[in-house]
C-alpha positions as protocol buffer text, in pm:
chain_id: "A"
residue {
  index: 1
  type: UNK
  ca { x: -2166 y: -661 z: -8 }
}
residue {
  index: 2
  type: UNK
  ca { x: -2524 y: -493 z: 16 }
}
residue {
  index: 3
  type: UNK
  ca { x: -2423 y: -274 z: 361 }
}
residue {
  index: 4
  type: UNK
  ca { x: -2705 y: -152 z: 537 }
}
residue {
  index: 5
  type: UNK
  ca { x: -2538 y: 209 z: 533 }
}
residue {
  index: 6
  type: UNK
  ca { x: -2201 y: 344 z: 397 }
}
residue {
  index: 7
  type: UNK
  ca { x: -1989 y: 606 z: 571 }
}
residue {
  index: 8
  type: UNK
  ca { x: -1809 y: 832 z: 290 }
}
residue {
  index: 9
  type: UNK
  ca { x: -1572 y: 1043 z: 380 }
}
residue {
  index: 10
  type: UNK
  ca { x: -1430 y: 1362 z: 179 }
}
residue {
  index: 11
  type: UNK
  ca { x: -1621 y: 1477 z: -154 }
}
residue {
  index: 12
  type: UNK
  ca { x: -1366 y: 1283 z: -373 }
}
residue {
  index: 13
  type: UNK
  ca { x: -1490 y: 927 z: -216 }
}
residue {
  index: 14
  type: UNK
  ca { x: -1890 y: 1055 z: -107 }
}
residue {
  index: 15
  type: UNK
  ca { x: -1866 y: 1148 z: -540 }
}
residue {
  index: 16
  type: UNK
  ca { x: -1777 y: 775 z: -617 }
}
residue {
  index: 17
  type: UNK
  ca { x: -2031 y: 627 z: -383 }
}
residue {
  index: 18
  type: UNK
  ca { x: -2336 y: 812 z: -473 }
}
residue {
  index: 19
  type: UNK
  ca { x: -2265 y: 682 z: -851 }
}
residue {
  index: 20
  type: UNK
  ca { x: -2273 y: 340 z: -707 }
}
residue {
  index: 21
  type: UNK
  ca { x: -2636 y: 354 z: -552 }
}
residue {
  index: 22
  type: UNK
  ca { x: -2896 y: 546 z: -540 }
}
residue {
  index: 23
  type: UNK
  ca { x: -3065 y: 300 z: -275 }
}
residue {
  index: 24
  type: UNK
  ca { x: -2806 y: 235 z: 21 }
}
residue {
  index: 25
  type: UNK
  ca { x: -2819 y: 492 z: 290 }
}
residue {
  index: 26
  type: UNK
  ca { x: -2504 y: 731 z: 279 }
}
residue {
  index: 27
  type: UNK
  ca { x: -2415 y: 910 z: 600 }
}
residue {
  index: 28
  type: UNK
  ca { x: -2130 y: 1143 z: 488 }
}
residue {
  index: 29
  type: UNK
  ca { x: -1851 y: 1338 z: 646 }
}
residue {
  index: 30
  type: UNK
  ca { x: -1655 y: 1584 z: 604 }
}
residue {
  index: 31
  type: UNK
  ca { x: -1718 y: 1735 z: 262 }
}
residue {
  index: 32
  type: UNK
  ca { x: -1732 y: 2089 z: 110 }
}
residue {
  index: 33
  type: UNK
  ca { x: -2031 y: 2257 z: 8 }
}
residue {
  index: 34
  type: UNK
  ca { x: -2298 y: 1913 z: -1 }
}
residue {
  index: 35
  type: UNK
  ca { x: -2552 y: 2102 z: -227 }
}
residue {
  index: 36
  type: UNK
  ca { x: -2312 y: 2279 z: -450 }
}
residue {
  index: 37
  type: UNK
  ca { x: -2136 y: 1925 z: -521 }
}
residue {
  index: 38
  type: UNK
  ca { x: -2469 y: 1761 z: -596 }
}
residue {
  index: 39
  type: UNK
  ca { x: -2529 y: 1556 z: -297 }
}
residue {
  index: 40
  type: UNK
  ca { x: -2808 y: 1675 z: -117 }
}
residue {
  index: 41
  type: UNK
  ca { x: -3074 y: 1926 z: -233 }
}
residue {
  index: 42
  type: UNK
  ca { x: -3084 y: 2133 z: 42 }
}
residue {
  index: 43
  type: UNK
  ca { x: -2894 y: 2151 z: 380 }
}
residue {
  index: 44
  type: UNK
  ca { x: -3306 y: 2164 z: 497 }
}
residue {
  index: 45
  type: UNK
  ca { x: -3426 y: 1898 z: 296 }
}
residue {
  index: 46
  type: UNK
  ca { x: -3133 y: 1649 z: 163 }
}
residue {
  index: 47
  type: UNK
  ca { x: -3398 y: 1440 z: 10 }
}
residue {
  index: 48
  type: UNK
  ca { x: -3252 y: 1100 z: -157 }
}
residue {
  index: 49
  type: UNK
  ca { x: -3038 y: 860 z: 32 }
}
residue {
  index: 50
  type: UNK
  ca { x: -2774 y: 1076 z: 140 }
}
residue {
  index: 51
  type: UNK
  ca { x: -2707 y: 1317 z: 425 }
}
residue {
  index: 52
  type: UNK
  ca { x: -2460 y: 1418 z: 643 }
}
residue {
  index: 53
  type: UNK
  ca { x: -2230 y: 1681 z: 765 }
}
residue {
  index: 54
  type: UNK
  ca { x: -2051 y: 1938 z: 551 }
}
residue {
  index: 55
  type: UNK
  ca { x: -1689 y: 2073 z: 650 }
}
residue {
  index: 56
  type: UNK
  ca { x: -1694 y: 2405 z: 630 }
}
residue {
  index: 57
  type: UNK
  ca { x: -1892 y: 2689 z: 529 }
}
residue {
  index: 58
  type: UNK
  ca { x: -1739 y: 2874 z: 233 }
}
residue {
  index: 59
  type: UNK
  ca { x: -1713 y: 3219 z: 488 }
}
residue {
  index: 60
  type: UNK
  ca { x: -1442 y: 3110 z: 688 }
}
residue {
  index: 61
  type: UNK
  ca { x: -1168 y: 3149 z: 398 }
}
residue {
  index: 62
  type: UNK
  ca { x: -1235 y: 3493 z: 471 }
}
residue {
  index: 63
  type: UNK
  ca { x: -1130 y: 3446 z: 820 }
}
residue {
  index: 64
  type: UNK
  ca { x: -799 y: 3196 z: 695 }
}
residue {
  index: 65
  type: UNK
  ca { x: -727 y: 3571 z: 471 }
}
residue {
  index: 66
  type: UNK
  ca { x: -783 y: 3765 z: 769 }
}
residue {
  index: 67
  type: UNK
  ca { x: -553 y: 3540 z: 999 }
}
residue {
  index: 68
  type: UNK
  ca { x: -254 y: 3528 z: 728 }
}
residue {
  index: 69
  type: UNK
  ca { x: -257 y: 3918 z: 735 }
}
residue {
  index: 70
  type: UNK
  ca { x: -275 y: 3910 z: 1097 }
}
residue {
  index: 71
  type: UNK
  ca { x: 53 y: 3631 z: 1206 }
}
residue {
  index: 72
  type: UNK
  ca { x: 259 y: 3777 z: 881 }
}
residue {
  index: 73
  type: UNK
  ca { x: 124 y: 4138 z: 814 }
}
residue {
  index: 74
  type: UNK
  ca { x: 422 y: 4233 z: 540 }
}
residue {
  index: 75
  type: UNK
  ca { x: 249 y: 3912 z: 310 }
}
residue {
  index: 76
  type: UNK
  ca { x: 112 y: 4098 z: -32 }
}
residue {
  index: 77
  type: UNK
  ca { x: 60 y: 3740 z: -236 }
}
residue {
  index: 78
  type: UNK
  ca { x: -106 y: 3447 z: -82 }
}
residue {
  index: 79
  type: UNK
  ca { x: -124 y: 3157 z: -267 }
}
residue {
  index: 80
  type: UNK
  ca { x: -426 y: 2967 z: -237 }
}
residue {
  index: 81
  type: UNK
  ca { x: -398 y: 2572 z: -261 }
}
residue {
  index: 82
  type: UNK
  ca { x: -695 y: 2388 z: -402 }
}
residue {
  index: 83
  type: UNK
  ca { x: -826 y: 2073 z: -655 }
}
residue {
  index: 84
  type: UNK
  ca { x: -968 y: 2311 z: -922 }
}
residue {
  index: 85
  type: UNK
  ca { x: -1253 y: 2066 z: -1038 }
}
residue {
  index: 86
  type: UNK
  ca { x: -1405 y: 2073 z: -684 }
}
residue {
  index: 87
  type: UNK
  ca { x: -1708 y: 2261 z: -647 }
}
residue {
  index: 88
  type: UNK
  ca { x: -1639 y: 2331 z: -276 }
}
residue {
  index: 89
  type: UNK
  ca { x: -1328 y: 2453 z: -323 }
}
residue {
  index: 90
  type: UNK
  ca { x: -1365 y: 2685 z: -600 }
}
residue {
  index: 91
  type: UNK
  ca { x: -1661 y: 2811 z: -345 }
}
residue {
  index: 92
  type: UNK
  ca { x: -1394 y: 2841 z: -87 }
}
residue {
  index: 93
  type: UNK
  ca { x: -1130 y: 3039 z: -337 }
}
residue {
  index: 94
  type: UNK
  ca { x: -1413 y: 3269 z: -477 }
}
residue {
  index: 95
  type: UNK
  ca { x: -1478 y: 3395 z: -84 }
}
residue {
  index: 96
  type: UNK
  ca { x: -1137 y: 3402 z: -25 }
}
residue {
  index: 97
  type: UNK
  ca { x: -1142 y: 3637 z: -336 }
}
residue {
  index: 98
  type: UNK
  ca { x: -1443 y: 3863 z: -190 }
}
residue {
  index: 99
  type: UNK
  ca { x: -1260 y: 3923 z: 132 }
}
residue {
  index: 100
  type: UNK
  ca { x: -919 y: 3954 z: 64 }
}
residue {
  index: 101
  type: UNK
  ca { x: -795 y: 4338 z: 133 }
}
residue {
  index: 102
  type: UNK
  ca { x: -722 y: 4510 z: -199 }
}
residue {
  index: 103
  type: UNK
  ca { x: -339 y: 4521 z: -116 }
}
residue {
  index: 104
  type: UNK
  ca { x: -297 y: 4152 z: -140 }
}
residue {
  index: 105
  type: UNK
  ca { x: -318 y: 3987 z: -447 }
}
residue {
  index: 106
  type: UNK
  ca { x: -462 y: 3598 z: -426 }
}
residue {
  index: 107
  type: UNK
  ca { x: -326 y: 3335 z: -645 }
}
residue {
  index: 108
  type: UNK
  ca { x: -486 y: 2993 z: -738 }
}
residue {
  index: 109
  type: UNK
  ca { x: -284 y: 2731 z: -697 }
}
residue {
  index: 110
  type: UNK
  ca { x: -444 y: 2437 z: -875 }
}
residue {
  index: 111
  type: UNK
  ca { x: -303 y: 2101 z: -758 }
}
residue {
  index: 112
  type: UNK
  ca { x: -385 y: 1716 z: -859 }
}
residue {
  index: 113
  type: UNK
  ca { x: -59 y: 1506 z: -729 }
}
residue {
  index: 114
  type: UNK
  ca { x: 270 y: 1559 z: -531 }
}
residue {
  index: 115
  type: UNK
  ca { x: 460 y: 1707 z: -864 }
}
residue {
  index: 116
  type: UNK
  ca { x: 224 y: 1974 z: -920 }
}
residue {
  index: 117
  type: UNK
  ca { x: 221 y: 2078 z: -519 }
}
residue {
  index: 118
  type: UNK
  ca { x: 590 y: 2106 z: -525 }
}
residue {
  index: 119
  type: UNK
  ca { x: 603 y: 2266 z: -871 }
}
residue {
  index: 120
  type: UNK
  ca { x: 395 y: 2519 z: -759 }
}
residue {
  index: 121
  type: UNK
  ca { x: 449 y: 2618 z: -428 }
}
residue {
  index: 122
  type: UNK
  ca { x: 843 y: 2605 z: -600 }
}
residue {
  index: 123
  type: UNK
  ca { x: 739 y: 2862 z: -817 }
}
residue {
  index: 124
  type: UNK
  ca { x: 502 y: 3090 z: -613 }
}
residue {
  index: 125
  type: UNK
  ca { x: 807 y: 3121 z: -390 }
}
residue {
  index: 126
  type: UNK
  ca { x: 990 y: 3329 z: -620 }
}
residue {
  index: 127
  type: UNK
  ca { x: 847 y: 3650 z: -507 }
}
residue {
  index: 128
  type: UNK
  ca { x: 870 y: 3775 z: -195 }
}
residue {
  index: 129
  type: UNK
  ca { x: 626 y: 3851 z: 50 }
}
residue {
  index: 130
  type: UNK
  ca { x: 405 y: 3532 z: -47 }
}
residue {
  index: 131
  type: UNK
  ca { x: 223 y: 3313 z: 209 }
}
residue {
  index: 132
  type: UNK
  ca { x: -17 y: 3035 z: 162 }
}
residue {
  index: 133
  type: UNK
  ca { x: -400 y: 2915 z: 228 }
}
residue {
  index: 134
  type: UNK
  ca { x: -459 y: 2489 z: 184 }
}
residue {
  index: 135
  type: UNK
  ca { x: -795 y: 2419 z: 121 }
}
residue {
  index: 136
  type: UNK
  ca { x: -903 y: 2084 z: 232 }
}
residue {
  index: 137
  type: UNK
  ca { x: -934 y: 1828 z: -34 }
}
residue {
  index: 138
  type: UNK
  ca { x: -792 y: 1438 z: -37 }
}
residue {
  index: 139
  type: UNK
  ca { x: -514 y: 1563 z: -182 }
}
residue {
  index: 140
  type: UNK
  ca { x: -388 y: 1815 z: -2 }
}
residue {
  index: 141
  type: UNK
  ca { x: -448 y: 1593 z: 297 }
}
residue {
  index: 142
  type: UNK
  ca { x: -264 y: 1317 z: 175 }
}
residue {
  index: 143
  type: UNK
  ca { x: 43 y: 1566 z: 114 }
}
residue {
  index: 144
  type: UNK
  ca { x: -3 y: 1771 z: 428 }
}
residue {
  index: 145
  type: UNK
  ca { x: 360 y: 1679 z: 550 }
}
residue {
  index: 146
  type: UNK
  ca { x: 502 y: 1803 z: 225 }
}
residue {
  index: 147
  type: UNK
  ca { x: 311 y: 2098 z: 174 }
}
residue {
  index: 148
  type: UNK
  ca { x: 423 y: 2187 z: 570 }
}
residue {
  index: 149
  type: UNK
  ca { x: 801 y: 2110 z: 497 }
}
residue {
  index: 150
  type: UNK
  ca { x: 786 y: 2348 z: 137 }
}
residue {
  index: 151
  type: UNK
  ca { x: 658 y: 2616 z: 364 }
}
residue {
  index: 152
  type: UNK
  ca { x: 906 y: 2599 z: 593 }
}
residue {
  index: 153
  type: UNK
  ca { x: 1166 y: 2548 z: 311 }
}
residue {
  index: 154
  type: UNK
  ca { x: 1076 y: 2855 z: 131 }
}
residue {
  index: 155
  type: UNK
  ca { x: 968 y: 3050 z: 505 }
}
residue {
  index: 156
  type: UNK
  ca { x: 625 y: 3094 z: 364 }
}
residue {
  index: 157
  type: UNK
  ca { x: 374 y: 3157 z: 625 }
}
residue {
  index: 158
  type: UNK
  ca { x: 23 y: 2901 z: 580 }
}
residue {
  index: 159
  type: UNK
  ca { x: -261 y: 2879 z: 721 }
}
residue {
  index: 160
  type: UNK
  ca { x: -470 y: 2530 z: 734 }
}
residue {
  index: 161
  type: UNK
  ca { x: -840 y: 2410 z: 794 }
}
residue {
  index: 162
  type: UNK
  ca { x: -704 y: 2077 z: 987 }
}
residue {
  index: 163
  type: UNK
  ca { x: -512 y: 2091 z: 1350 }
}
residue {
  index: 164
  type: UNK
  ca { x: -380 y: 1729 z: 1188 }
}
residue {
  index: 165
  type: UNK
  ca { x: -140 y: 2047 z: 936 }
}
residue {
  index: 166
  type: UNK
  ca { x: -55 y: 2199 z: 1255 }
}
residue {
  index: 167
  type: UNK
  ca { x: 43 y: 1891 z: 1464 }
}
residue {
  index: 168
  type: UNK
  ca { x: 204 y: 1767 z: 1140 }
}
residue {
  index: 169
  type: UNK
  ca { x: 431 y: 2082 z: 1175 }
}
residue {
  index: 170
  type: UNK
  ca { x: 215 y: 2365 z: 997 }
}
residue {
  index: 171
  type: UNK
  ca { x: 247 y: 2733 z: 1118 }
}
residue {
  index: 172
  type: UNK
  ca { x: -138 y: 2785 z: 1202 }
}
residue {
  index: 173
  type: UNK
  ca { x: -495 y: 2582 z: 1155 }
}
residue {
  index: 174
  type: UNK
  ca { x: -835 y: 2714 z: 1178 }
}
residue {
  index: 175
  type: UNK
  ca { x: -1088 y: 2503 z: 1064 }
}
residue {
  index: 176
  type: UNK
  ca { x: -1386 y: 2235 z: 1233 }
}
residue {
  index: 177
  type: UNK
  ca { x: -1329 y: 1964 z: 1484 }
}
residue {
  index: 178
  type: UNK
  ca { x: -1324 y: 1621 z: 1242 }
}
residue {
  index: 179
  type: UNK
  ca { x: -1341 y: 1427 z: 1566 }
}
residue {
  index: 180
  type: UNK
  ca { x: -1682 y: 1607 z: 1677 }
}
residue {
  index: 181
  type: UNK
  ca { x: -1794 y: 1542 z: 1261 }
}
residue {
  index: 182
  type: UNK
  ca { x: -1746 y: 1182 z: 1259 }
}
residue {
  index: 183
  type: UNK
  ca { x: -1947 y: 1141 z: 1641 }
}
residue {
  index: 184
  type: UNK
  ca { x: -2201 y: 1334 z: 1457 }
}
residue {
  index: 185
  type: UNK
  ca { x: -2212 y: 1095 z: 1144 }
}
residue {
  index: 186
  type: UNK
  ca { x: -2263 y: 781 z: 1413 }
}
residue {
  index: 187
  type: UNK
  ca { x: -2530 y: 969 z: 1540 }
}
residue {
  index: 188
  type: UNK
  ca { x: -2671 y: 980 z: 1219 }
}
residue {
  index: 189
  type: UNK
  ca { x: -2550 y: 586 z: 1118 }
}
residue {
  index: 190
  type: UNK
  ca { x: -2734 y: 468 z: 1461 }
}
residue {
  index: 191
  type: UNK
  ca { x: -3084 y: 669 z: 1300 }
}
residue {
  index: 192
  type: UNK
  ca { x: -3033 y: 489 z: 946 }
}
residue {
  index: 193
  type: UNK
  ca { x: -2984 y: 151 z: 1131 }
}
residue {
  index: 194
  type: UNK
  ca { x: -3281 y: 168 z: 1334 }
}
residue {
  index: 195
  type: UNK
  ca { x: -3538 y: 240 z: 1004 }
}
residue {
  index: 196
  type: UNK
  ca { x: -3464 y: 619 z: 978 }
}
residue {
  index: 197
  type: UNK
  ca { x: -3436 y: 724 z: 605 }
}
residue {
  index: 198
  type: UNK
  ca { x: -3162 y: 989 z: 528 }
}
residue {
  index: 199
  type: UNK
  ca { x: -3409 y: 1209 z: 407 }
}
residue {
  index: 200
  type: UNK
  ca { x: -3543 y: 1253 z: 763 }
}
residue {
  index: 201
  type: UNK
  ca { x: -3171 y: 1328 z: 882 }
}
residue {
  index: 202
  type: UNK
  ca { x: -3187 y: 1696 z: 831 }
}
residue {
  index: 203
  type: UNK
  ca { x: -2958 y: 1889 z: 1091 }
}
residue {
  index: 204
  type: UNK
  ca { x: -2684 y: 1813 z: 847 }
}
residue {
  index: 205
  type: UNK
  ca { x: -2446 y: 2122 z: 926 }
}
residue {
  index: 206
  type: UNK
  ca { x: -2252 y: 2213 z: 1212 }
}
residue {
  index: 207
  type: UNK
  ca { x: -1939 y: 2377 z: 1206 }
}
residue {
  index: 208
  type: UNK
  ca { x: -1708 y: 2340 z: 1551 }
}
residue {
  index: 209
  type: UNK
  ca { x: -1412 y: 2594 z: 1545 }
}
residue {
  index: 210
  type: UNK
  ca { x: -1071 y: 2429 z: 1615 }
}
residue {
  index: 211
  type: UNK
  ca { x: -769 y: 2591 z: 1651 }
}
């Protein structure tokens, strides 16, 4: 189709269109951790053809700990809900890890499909005093209203990085505003269109707090 620009959204579908060009402008949005995941080279200088705004920055899991402990104080094992060969969120699970209070133990829960969400949030529920974390990822997205209904099923308490979890019936989000992201990205799409090169796009991180 040669586009003049594409518009990528989530590091699962920005990953498959940078192997597909290294000419056409890419404008992404929400991703985890751009330079980590090999997109851009610096959040400064994104050199290339690709730029864009990253989701999150990997402190706030820190804060998701820190709210968990705060709604459901008796919780002792959170289980943390991520695609394990993502850079950004093994980023996100390894600062969980650094701020998590040494009375609560944190458990990866590595997830590729429906099956393996249900098998393990099944099995994590075994033990008492669990709750959850979701890291954002395409999957976890895509499964949002079944990852809400096992926590209510097994009364675990979760916290989410998307208001869409919350309105979807989740317990508690705190994450960025994907509305203010993709207004952003246009921003950026409008620059491209009218001769900008990505490479001159550099204010390509903003977090906006949502709850």
């Amino acid at each position: 189709m040669a586009p003049d620009v594409i518009v990528p959204s989530s590091n699962l579908v920005t990953t498959i269109v940078q192997q597909e060009t290294q000419t056409i402008p890419i404008v992404f949005v929400l991703v985890g951790d751009p330079v980590g995941s090999g997109y851009v080279a610096s959040m400064a200088q994104p050199g290339g053809n690709v730029t864009g705004f990253a989701v999150l920055e990997n402190a706030i899991a820190g804060k998701w700990v820190e709210t968990l402990k705060e709604i459901a104080p008796q919780v002792s094992r959170v289980g943390f809900i991520l695609h394990p060969e993502t850079p950004a969120n093994v980023g996100l699970l390894r600062a969980a890890e650094t701020g998590v209070p040494s009375s609560v133990k944190l458990v990866a829960l590595g997830v590729h499909n429906t099956a393996e969400i249900e098998r393990a949030v099944t099995a994590f529920a075994t033990e008492p005093n669990g709750g959850l974390i979701v890291a954002p990822h395409a999957i976890t997205f895509a499964n949002r209203e079944i990852i809400v209904d096992l926590a209510a099923r097994y009364r675990l308490p979760a916290v989410y990085a998307f208001r869409t979890f919350a309105t979807s019936g989740g317990l508690i989000s705190y994450g960025t505003n994907p509305l203010m992201m993709w207004r952003e990205g246009a921003s950026y799409v409008d620059r491209v269109l009218k001769g900008a090169k990505p490479a001159d796009c550099r204010r390509n991180f903003r977090i906006n707090t949502n709850w």
